[in-house]
C-alpha positions in Angstrom: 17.1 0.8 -5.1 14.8 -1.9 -6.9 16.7 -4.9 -9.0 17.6 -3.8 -12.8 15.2 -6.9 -13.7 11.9 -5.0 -11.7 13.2 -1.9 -13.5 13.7 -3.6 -17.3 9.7 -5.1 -16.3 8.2 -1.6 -15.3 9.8 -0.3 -18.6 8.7 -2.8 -21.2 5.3 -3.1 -20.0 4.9 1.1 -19.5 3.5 0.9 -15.7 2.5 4.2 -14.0 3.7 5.3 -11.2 3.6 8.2 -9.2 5.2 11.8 -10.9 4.6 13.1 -7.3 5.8 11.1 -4.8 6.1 11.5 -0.9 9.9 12.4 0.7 11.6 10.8 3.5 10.5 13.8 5.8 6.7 12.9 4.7 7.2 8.8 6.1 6.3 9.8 9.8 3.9 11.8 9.3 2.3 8.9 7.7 2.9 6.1 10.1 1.0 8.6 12.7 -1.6 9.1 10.7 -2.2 5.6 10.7 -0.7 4.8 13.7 1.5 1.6 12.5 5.4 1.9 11.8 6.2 1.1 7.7 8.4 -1.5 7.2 11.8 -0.3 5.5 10.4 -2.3 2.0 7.0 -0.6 2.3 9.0 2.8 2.6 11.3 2.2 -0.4 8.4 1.3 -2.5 6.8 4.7 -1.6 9.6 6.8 -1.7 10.5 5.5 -5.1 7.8 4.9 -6.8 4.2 6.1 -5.1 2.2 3.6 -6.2 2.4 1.1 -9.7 -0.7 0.7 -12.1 -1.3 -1.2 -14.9 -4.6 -1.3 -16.9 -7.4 -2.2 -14.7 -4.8 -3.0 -11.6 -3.0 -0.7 -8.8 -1.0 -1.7 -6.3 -2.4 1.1 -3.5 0.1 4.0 -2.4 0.9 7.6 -1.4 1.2 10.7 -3.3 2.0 14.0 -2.3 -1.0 15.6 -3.9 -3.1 13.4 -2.4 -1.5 12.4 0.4 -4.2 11.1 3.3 -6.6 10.8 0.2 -4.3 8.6 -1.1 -5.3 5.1 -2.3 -3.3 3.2 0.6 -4.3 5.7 3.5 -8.1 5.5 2.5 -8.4 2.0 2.4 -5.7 1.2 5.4 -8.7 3.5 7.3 -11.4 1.5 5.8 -9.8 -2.0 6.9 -9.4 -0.5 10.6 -13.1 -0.1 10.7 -13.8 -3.7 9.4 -11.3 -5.8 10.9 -9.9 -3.5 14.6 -7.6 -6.1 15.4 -4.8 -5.0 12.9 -5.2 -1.5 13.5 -1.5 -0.4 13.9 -0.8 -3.6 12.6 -0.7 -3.8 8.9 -1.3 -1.2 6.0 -3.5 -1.9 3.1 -1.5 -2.7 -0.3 -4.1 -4.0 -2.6 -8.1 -4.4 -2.3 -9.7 -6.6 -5.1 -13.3 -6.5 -6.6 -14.1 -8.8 -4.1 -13.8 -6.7 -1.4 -10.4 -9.0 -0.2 -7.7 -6.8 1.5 -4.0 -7.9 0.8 -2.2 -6.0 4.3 1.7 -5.8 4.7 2.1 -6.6 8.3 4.9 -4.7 10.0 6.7 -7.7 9.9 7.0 -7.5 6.4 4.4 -10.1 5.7 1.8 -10.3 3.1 -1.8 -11.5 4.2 -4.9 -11.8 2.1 -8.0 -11.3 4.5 -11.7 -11.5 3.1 -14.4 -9.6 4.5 -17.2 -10.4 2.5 -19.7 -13.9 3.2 -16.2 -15.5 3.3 -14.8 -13.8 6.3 -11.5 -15.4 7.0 -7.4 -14.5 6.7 -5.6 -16.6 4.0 
């Protein structure tokens, strides 16, 4: 599904991913949940690999034994709460130290939004 060159980088450098990922069946449920519609990129990426960690870094996901515990659900939840006007908008894919939120819009767009004394969207 993903280019043999993002496969050869998640080999040599040993990422984690997921051993218990969600199925297709498990998408809807989801996008309910949440109440936002994934983008076909953001379901491949779940479907096929959960989440991806390296070290100290994890790009946020869904697991099957987690599954609304999960990383991406938790802190999608947590964004709502801050910042309403993306709710059903945008899921959360990475949240730094900083407390900055990097949402994939439906549209398939990335957006860095700070919430801390910097409040603003990049």
């Amino acid at each position: 599904m993903y280019s043999s060159n993002l496969q050869a980088f998640l080999k040599q450098y040993q990422i984690d991913f997921s051993n218990c990922r969600i199925k297709d069946e498990d998408i809807p449920i989801f996008e309910e949940h949440l109440g936002t519609k994934f983008c076909q990129q953001l379901k491949n990426y779940l479907l096929e690999y959960g989440y991806i960690g390296y070290k100290s870094f994890e790009m946020l996901g869904i697991n099957r034994k987690q599954y609304f515990e999960s990383g991406m659900v938790k802190e999608t939840l947590a964004f709502y709460e801050l910042c309403p006007e993306y709710k059903g908008k945008a899921v959360v894919v990475f949240k730094n130290d900083e407390d900055d939120f990097y949402i994939l819009e439906e549209d398939n767009h990335i957006v860095r939004v700070l919430t801390g004394g910097n409040a603003g969207v990049l």
